[in-house]
KEVO-439659 format. One record per residue (C-alpha): residue in one letter; y, z, x. Coordinates in nm, 4 decimals, padded with zeros to 6 digits. Each point is the difference from the previous one (the first is absolute). Layout:
<atoms>
{rest->A&c2->Y&c3->Z&c1->X};
...
</atoms>
This chain:
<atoms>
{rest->X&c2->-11.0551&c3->02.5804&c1->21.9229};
{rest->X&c2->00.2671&c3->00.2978&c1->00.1364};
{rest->X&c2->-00.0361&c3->00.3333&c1->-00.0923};
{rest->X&c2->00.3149&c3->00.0342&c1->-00.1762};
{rest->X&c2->00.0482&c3->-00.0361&c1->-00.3875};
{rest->X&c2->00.1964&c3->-00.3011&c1->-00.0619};
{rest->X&c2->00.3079&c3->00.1205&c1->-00.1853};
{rest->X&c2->00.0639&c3->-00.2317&c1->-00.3134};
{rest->X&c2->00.3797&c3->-00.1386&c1->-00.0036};
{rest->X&c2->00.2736&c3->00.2288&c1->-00.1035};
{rest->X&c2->-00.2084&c3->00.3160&c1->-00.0212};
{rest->X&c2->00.2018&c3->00.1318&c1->00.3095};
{rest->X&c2->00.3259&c3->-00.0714&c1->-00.1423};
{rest->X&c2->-00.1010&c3->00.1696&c1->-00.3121};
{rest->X&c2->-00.1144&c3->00.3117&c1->00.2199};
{rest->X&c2->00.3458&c3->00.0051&c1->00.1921};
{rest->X&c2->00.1683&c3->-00.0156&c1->-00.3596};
{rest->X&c2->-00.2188&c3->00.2633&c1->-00.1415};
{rest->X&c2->00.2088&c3->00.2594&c1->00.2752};
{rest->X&c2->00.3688&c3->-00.1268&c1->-00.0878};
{rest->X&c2->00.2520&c3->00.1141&c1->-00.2581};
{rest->X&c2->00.1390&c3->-00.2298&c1->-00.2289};
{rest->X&c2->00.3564&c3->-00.1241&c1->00.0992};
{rest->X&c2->00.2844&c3->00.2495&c1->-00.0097};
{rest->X&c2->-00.2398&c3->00.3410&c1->-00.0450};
{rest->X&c2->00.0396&c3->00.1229&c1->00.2889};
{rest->X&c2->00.4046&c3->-00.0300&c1->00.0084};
{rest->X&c2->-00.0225&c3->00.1621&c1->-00.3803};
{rest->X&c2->-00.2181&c3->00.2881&c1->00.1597};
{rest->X&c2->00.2135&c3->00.1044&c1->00.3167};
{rest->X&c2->00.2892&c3->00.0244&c1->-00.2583};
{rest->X&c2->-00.1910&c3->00.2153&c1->-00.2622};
{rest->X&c2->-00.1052&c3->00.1990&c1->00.3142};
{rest->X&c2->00.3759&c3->00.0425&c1->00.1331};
{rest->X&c2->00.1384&c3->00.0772&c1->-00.3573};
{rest->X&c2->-00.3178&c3->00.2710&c1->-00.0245};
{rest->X&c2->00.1062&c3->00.1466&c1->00.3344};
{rest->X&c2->00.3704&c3->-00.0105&c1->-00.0848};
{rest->X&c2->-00.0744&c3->00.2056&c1->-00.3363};
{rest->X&c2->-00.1997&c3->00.2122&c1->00.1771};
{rest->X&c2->00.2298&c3->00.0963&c1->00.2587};
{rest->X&c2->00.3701&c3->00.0570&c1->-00.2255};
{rest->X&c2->-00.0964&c3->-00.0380&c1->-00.3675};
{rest->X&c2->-00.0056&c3->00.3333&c1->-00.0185};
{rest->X&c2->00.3191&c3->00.0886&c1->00.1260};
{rest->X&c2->00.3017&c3->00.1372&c1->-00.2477};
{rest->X&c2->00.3021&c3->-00.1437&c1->-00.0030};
{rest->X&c2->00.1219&c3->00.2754&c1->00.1579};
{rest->X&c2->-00.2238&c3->-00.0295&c1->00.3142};
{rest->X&c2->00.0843&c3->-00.3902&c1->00.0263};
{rest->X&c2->00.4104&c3->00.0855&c1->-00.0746};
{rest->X&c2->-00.0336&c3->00.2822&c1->00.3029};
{rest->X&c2->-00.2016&c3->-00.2492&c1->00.2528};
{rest->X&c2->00.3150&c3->-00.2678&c1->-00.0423};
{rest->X&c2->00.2769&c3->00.2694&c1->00.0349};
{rest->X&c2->-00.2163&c3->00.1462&c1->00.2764};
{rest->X&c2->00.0402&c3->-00.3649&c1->00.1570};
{rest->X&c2->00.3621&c3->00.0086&c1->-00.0788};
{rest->X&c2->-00.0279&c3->-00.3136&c1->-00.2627};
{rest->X&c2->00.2178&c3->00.1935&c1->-00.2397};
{rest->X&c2->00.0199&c3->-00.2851&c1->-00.2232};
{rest->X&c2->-00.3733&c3->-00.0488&c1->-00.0576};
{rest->X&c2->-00.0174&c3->00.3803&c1->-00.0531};
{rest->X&c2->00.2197&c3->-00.0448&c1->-00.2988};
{rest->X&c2->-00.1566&c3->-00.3034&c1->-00.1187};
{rest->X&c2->-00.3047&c3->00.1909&c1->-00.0294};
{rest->X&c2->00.1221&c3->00.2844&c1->-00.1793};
{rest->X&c2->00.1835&c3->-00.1703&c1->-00.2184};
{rest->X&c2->-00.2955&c3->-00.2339&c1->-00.0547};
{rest->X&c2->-00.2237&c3->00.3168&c1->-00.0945};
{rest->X&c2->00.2845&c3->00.0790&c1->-00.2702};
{rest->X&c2->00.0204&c3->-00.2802&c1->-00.1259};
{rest->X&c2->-00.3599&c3->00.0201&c1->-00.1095};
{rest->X&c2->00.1185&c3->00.3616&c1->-00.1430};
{rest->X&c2->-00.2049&c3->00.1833&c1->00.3003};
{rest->X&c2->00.0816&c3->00.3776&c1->00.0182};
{rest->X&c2->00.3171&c3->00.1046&c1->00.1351};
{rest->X&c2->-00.1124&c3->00.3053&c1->00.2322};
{rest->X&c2->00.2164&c3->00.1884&c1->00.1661};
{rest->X&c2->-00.1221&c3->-00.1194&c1->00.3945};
{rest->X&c2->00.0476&c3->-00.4029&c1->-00.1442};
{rest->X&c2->00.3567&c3->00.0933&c1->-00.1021};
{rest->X&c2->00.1005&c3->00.1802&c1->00.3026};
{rest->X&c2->-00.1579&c3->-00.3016&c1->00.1948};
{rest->X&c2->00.1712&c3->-00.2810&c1->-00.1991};
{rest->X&c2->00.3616&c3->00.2473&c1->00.0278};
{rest->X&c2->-00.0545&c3->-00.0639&c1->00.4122};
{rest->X&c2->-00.1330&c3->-00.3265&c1->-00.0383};
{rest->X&c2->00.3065&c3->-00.1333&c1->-00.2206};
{rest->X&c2->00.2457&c3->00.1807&c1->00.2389};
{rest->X&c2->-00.1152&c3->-00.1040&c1->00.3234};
{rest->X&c2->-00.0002&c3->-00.3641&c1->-00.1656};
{rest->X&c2->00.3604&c3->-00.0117&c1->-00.1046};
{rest->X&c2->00.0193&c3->00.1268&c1->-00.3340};
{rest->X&c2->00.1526&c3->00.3426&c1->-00.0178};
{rest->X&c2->00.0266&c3->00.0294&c1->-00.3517};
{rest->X&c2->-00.3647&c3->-00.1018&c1->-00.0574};
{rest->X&c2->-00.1307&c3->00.2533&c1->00.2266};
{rest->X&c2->00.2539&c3->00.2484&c1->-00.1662};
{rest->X&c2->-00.1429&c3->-00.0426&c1->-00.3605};
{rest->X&c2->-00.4145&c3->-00.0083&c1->00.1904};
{rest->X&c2->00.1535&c3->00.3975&c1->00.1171};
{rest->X&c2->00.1490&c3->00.0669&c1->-00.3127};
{rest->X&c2->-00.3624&c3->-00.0577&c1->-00.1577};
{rest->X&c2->-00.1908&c3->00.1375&c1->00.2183};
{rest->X&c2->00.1846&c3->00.3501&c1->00.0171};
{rest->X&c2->00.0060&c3->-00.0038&c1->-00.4017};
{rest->X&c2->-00.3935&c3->-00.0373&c1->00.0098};
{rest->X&c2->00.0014&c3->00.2789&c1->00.2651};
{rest->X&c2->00.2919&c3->00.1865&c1->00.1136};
{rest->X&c2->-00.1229&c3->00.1580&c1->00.3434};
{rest->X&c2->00.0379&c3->-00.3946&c1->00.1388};
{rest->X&c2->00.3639&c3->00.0953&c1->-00.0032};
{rest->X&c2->-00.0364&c3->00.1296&c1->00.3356};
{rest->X&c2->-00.1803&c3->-00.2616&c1->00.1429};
{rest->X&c2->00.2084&c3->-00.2761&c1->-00.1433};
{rest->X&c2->00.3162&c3->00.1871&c1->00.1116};
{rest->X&c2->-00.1712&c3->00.0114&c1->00.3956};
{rest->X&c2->-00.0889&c3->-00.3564&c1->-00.0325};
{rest->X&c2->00.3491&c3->-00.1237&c1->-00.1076};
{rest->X&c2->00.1700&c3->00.2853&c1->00.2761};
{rest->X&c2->-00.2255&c3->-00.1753&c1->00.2683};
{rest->X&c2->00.1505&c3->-00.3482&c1->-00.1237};
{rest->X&c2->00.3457&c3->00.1178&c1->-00.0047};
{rest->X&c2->-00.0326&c3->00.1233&c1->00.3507};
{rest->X&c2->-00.1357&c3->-00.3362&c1->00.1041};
{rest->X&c2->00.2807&c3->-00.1957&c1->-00.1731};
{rest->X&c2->00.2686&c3->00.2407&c1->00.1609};
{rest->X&c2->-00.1555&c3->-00.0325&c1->00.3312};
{rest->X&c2->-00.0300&c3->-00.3860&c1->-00.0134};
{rest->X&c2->00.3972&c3->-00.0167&c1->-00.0744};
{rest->X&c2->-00.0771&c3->-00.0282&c1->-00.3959};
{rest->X&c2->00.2161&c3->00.2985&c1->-00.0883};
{rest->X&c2->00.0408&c3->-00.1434&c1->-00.3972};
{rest->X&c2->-00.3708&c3->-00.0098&c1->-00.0481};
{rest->X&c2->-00.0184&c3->00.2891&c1->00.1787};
{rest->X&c2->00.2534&c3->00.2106&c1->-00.2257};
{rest->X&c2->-00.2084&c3->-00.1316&c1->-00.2940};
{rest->X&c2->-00.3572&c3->00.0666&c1->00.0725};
{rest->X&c2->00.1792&c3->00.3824&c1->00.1023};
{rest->X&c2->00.1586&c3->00.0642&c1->-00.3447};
{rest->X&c2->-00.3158&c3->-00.1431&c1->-00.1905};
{rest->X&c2->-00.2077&c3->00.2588&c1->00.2507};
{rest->X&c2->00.1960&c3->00.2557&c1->-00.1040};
{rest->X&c2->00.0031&c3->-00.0993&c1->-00.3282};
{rest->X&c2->-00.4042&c3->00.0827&c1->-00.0544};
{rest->X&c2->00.0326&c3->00.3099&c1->00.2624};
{rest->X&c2->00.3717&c3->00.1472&c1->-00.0001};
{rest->X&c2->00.1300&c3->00.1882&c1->00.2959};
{rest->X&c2->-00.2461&c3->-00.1939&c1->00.1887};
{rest->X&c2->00.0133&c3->-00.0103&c1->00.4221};
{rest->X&c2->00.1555&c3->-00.3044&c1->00.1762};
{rest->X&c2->00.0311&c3->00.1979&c1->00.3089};
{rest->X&c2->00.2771&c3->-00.1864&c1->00.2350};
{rest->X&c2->00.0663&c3->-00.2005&c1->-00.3150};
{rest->X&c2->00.0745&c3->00.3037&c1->-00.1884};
{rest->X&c2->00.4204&c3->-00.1080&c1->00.0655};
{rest->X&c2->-00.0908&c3->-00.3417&c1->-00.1769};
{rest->X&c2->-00.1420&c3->00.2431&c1->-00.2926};
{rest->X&c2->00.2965&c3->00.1664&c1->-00.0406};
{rest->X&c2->00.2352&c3->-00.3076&c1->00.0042};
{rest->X&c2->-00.1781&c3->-00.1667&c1->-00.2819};
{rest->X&c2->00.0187&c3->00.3179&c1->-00.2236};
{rest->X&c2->00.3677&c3->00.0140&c1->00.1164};
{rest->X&c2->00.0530&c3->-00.3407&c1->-00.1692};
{rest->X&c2->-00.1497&c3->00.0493&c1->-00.2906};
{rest->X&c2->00.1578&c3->00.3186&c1->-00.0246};
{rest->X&c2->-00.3052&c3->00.2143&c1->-00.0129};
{rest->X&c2->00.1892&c3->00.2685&c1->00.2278};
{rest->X&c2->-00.2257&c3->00.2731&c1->-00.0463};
{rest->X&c2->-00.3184&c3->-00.2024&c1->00.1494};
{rest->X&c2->00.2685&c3->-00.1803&c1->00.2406};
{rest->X&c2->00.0488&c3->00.3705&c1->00.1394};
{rest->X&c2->-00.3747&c3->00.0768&c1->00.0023};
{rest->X&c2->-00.0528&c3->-00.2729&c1->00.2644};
{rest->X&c2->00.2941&c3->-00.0157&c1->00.1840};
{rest->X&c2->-00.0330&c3->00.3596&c1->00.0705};
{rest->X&c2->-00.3549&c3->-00.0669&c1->00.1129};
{rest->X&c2->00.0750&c3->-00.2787&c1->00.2560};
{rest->X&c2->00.3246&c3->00.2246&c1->00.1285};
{rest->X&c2->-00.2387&c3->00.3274&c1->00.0775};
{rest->X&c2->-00.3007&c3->-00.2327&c1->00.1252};
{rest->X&c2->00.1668&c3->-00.3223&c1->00.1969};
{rest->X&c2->00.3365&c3->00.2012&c1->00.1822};
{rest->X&c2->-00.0016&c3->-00.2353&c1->00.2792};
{rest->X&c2->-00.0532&c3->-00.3265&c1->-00.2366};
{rest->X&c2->00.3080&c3->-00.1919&c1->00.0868};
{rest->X&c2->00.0490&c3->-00.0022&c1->-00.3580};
{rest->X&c2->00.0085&c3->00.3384&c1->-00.0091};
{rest->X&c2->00.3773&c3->00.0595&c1->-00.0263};
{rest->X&c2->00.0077&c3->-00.2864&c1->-00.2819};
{rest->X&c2->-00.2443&c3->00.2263&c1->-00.1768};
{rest->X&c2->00.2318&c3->00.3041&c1->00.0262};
{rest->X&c2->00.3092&c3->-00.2049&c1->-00.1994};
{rest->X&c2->-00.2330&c3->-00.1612&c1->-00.2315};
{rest->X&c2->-00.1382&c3->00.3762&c1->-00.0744};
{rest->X&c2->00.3370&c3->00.1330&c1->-00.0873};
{rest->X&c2->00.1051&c3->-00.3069&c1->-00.1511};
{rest->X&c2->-00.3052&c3->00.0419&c1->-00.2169};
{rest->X&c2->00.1310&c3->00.3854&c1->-00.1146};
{rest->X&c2->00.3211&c3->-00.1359&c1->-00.0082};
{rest->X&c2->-00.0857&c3->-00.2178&c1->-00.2889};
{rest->X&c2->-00.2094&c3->00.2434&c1->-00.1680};
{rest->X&c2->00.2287&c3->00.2461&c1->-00.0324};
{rest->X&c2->-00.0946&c3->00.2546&c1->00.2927};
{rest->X&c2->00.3122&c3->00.0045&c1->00.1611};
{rest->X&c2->-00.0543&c3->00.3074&c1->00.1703};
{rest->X&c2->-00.3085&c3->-00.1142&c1->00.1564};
{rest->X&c2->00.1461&c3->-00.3195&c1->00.0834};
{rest->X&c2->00.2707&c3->00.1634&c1->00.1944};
{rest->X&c2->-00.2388&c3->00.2145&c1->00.2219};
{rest->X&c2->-00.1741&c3->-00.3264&c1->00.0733};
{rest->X&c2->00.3134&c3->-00.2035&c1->00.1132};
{rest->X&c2->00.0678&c3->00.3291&c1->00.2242};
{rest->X&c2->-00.3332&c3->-00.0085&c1->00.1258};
{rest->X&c2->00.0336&c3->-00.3885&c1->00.1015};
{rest->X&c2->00.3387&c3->00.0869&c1->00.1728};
{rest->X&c2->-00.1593&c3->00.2462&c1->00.2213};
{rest->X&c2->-00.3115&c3->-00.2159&c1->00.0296};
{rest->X&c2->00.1572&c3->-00.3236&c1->00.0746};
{rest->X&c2->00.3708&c3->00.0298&c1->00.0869};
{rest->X&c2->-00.0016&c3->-00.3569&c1->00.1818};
{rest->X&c2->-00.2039&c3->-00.1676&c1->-00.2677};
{rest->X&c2->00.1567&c3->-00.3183&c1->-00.1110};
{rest->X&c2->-00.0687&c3->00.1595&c1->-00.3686};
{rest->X&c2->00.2691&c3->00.2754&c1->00.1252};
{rest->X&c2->00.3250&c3->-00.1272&c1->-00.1357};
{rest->X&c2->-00.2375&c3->-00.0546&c1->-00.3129};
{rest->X&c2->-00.0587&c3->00.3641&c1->-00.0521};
{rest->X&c2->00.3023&c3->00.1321&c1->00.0896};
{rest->X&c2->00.1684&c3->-00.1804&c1->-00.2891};
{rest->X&c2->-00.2726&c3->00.0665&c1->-00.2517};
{rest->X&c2->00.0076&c3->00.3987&c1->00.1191};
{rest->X&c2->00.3416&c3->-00.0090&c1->-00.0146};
{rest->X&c2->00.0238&c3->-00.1318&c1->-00.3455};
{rest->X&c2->-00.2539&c3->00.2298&c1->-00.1278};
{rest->X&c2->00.1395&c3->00.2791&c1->00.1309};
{rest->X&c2->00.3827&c3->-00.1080&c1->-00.1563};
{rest->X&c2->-00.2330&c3->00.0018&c1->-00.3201};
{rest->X&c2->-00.1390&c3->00.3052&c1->-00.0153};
{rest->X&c2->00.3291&c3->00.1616&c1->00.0709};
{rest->X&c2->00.1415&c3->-00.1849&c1->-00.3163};
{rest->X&c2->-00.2770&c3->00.1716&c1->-00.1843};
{rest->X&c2->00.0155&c3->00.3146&c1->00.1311};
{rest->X&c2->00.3944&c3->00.0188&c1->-00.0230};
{rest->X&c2->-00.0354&c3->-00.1722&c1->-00.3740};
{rest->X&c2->-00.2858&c3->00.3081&c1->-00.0800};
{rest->X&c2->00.2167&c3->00.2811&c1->00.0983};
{rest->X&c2->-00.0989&c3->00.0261&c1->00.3821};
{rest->X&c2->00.3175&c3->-00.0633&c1->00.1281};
{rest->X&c2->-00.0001&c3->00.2649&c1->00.2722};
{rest->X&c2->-00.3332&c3->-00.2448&c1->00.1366};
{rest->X&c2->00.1272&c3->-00.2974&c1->-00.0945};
{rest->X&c2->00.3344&c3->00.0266&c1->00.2398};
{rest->X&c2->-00.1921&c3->00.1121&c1->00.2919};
{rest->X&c2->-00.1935&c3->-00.3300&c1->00.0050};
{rest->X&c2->00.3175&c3->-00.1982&c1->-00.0727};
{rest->X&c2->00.1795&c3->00.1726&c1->00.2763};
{rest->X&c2->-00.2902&c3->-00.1052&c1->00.2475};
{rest->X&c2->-00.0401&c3->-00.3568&c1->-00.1752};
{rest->X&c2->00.4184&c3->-00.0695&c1->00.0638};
{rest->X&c2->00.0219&c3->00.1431&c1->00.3228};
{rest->X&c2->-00.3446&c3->-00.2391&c1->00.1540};
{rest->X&c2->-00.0749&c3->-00.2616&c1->-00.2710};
{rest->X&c2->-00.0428&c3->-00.3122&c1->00.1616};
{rest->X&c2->00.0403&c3->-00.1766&c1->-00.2971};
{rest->X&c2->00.4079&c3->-00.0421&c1->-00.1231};
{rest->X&c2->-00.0749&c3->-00.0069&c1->-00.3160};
{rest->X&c2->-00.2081&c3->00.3362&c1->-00.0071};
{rest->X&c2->00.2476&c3->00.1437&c1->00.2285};
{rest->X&c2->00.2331&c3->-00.1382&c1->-00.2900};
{rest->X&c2->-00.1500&c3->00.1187&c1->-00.2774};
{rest->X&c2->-00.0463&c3->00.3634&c1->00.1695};
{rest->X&c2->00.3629&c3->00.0373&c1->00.0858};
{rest->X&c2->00.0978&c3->-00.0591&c1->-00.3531};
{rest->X&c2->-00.2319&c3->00.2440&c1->-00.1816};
{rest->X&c2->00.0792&c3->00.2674&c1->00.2485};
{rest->X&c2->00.3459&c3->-00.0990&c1->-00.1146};
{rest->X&c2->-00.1107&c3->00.0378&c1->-00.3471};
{rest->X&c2->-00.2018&c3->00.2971&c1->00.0598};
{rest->X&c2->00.3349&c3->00.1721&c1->00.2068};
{rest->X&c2->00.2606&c3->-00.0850&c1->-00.2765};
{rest->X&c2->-00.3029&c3->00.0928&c1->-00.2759};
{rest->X&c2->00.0361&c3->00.3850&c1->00.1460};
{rest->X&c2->00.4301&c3->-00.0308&c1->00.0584};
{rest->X&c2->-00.0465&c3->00.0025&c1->00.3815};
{rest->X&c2->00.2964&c3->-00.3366&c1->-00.0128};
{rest->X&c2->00.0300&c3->00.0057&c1->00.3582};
{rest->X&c2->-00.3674&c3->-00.0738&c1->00.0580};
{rest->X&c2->00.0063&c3->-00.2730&c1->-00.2458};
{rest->X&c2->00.2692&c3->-00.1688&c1->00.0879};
{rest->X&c2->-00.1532&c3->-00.0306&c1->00.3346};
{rest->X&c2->-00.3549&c3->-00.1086&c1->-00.0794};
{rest->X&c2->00.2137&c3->-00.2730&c1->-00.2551};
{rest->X&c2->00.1923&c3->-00.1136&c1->00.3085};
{rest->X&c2->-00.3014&c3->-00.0157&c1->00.2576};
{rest->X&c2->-00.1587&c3->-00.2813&c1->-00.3056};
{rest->X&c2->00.3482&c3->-00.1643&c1->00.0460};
{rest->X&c2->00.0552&c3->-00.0206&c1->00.3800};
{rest->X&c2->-00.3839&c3->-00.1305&c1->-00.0140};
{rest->X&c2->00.1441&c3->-00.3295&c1->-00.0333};
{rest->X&c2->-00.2724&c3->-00.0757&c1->-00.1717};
{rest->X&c2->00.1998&c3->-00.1455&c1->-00.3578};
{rest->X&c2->-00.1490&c3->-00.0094&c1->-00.2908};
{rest->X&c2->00.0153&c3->00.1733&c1->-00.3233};
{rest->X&c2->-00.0880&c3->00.3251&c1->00.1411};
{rest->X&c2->00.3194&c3->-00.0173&c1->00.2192};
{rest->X&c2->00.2224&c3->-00.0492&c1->-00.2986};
{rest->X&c2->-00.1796&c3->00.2589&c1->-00.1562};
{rest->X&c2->00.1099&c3->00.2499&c1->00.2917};
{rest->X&c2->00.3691&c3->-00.1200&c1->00.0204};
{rest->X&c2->00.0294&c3->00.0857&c1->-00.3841};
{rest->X&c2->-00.1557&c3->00.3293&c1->00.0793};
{rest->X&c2->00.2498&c3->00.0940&c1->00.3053};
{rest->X&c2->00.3322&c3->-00.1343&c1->-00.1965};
{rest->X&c2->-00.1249&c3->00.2267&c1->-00.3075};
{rest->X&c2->-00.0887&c3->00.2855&c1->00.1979};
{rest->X&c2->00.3761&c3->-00.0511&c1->00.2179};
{rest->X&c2->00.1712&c3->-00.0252&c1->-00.3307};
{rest->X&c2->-00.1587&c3->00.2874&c1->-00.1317};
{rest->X&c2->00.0637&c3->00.2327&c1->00.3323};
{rest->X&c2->00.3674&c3->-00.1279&c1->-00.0131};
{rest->X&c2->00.0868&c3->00.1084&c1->-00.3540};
{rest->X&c2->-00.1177&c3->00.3255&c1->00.0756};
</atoms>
């Protein structure tokens, strides 16, 4: 007789049983365990804080998708998710989406204005300097848009050009000035100086706009812009003695036409100067004088009506001296 117990059959298959899970509990229970983990470790993140870790990855889209999933389910629209989905929606393509995200978020709380405007300034300057100059004129205007007078720095001449186009001269000036004090050795520089007078031109400064052309001529006499802004100074100058002579300055008026005929580049200002000297002479009864501005206009060579104009002047004027 041994010493050991004699098992009876199946009682040690019974005890290894008695130790294993049923089929498929243990797969069930690492999942439950994951899921537990995964809940424990993001289910209490916002949508905000899940939106910011995909833009912070750059996966712009999923940042969206996100946000516009929280909306969807009519989450709160707070002022950081906005401002977030505005740069998420821009950097992903859609301008106008991100535009109306700003528009919101400023409306809920107007100090973002700045921030928007630095974030869409700091785009601009990225699209300019990656040869996107449309994008880049956009993103500028909208910046300025939620902070006017805002600083491009060297972009400051792109400022001014897009306020010059839409005919905004007064902030066209603002910025144009800005980048011709600050950038004087940005090859654009010169550029900047005709686009500034241009810009009083148009508005109606002609004074200023004259002192500006000067100013280029003495700045940048071999500019390629040069022939550019002697006609424009030239023509403005032609002007202003129309006015002056039409106002009663007459005395003023003939000084600058007697400069303008004697060095106008232009024929036609050198024209046009000639005859109202003419006009101006035969105006006072000095004939002499008149008839020889009149003549200068015809010997011009230039034809024209203006030239007719001056022969009918000198035959009326001999006609008259001859029946006296």
């Amino acid at each position: 007789m041994t010493s050991e117990i004699a098992e009876r059959p199946g009682s040690r298959a019974r005890r290894r049983g008695a130790c294993r899970a049923p089929r498929g509990t243990g797969l069930r229970a690492a999942a439950a365990l994951f899921l537990a983990l995964a809940i424990a470790s993001c289910g209490g993140d916002s949508a905000f804080e899940r939106a910011e870790r995909e833009y912070e990855a750059g996966n712009y889209r999923d940042a969206v998708a996100v946000i516009r999933l929280h909306l969807k389910k009519e989450g709160e629209k707070t002022p950081d998710l906005l401002f977030l989905a505005g740069k998420a929606w821009l950097r992903s393509g859609s301008e106008a989406d991100a535009q109306s995200a700003f528009d919101e978020c400023v409306a809920a709380e107007p100090s973002r204005a700045g921030a928007v405007a630095e974030f869409l300034k700091g785009e601009a300057m990225e699209s300019i300097a990656g040869g996107d100059l449309a994008r880049g004129k956009r993103l500028m205007s909208l910046a300025a848009a939620y902070r006017p007078g805002i600083d491009f720095g060297k972009q400051n001449f792109t400022a001014g050009e897009i306020f010059l186009e839409r005919r905004d001269y007064a902030t066209a000036i603002t910025y144009l000035e800005r980048f011709v004090k600050d950038e004087p050795k940005d090859p654009r520089a010169a550029e900047a100086l005709i686009e500034l007078a241009s810009a009083y031109q148009r508005s109606g400064a002609s004074a200023r706009a004259i002192a500006v052309y000067l100013s280029f001529q003495q700045r940048y006499p071999r500019s390629r812009l040069a022939s550019d802004a002697v006609w424009e100074l030239e023509t403005l100058l032609l002007r202003d003695a129309e006015e002056r002579a039409a106002s009663g300055g007459v005395a003023e008026a003939e000084s600058m036409l007697v400069d303008l005929a004697a060095s106008a580049a232009s024929p036609i200002v050198k024209d046009r100067s000639n005859m109202l000297l003419g006009e101006i002479c035969e105006n006072r009864g000095d004939t002499r004088s008149a008839v020889r501005y009149y003549r200068a206009v015809v010997d011009a060579g230039t034809g024209g009506r203006l030239v007719d104009k001056a022969k009918e002047r000198i035959e009326k004027l001999d006609t008259s001296t001859r029946r006296r």
